[in-house]
N, C-alpha and C positions, 0 to 999 in steps of 0.2 A: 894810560888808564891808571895804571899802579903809581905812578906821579902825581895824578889827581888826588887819589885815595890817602896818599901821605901828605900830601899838601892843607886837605879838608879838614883829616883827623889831628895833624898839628893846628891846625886854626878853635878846633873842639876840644883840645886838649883842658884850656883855663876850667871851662862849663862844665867836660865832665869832672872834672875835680873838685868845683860847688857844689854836683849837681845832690840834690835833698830829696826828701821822700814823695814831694810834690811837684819837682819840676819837670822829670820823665816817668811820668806812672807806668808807662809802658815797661823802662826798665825795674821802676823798683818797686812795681807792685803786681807784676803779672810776671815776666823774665826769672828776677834774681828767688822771688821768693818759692818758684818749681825747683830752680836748678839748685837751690842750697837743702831742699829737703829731698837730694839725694846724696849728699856730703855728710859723712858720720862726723859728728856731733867731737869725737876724741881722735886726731889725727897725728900725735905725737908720734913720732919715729917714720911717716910718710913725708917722703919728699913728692911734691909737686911739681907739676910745669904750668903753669898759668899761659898758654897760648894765645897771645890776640891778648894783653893786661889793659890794655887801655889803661885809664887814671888808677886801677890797683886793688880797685872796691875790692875784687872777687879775692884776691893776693893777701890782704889785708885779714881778710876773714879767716882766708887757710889758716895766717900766720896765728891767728888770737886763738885757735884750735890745738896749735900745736905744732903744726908742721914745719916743713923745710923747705921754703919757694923757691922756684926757677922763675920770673917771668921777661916773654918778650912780646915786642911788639915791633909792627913797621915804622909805627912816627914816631922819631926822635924823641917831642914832646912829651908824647905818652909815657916814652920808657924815663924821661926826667922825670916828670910828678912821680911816676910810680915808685922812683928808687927816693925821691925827699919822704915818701910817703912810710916807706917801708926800710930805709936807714940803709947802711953802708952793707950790713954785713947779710943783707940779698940780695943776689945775684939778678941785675936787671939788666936783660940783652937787646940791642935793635936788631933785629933782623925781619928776615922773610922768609913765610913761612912754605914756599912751594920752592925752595931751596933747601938743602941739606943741613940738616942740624950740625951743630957743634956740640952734640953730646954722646958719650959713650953709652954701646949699648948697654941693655938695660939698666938704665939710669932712675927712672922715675915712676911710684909705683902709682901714681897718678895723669893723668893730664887732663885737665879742664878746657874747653875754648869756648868762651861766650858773645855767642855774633858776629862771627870773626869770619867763618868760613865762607860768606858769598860774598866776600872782598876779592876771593883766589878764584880764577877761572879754572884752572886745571886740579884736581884733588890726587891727582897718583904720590908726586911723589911725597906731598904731605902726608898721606895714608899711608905711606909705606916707614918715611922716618918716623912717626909717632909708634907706630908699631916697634920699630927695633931699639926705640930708647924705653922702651915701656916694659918694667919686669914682666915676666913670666904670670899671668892669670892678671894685669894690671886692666887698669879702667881707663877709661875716656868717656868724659861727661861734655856734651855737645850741643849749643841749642843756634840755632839758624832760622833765618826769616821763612814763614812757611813757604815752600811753591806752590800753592793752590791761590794763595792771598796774592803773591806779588804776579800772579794773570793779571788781576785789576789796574795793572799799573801801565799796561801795551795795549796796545790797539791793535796792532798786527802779531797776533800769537801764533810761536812756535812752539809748542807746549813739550816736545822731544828734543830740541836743542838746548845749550847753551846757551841762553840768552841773556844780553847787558843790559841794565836799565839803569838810567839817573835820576835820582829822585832828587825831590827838593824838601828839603827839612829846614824850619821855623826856628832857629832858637838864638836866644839872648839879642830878639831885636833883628837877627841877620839872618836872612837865606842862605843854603848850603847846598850845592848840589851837589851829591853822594850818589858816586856809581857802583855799582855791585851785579852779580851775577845771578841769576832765577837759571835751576834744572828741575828737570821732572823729580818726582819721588823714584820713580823708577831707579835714577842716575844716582840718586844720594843714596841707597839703599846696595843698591851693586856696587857702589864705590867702596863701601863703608866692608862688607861681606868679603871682600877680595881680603883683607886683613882682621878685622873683628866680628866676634858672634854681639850678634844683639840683642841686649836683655832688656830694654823701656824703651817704649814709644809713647811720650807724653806730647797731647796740646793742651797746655796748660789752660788756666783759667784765672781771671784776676781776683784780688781779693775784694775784700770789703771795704777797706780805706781806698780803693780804686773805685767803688760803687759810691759812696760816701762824696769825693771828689768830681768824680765825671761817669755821672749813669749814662749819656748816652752812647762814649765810649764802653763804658763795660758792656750795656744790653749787645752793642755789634758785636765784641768779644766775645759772648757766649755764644753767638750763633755763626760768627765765622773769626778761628783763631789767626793771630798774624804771629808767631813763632810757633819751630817745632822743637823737640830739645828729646836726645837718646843717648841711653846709654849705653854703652859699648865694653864688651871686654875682649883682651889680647887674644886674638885664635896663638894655636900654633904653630 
């Protein structure tokens, strides 16, 4: 499975790298525009970890803020655009994320991960290294497919397990089929509390230039959201 998932997102790598304000509304007019108005505005002297960079949008934005990026990713790909994207002098890692970090503790007084998390079946020890690189009161900003939307996608629901599902996603002309992992809230919520207190539980809502483009995607949006996104800060 984790071979699929870097095989896909190197093949999505070019697309997301084009991708403009009209091509995945999903992401960039209901996703990025919740998660970034929880990102102050002046971040000089924070170092980040951009978790899951994908092509770097989110990396990019730190950096024009101020900040100090970390980011990584599983596919190679990704972590190429992201480091042409964001130049020599940040630090762009491949890795995997339910493997132990290569950073010292408290390292970073942030950590972002945007969509990233129902790619990992297992959240332990991901919760546990982001926690021990993460200073002392630090953040974790987190948004993930909701689990109530992706029921819709099984036929045979286990709504208390772990369950895989492969979807098939449209773009640039070509089918893709993307596996990723649906838990209860129950499971995302205990997972998350074994290491951080939880301060925001947003389901977002799309904007206007998403009404604008595609109402009958937004009208189902406001009445049933397909991400969740929380903030999280450092227990101790």
């Amino acid at each position: 499975m984790k071979k699929q998932v870097v095989e896909v997102f190197n093949d999505l790598a070019g697309i997301y790298k084009q991708m403009g304000n009209v091509d995945n509304l999903y992401n960039t007019q209901y996703e990025r525009p919740a998660m970034m108005g929880l990102i102050p505005q002046e971040l000089t002297g924070f170092h980040i970890l951009d978790a899951g960079c994908s092509a770097g949008w989110y990396s990019q934005q730190f950096a024009q803020r101020g900040a100090q990026i970390t980011a990584v990713d599983i596919s190679p790909e990704m972590v190429n655009h992201t480091q042409k994207l964001l130049g020599e002098k940040t630090s762009v890692i491949c890795l995997d994320l339910e493997e132990t970090l290569p950073f010292q503790d408290e390292t970073f007084d942030f950590v972002v991960s945007s969509l990233t998390l129902h790619y990992l079946k297992d959240w332990s020890v991901t919760f546990q290294e982001l926690h021990r690189v993460l200073k002392p009161e630090g953040s974790f900003l987190l948004s993930i497919h909701h689990p109530l939307t992706d029921l819709k996608l099984l036929d045979d629901v286990d709504y208390f397990s772990t369950e895989l599902i492969v979807d098939s996603w449209n773009k640039g002309g070509k089918t893709y089929n993307v596996p990723f992992f649906r838990r209860s809230l129950g499971e995302v919520f205990e997972s998350l509390l074994a290491h951080f207190t939880i301060e925001k539980v947003i389901e977002p809502k799309p904007t206007e230039v998403f009404k604008e483009l595609a109402p009958k995607q937004y009208e189902k949006l406001l009445k049933s959201p397909n991400f969740l996104i929380l903030k999280v800060r450092k227990s101790k």
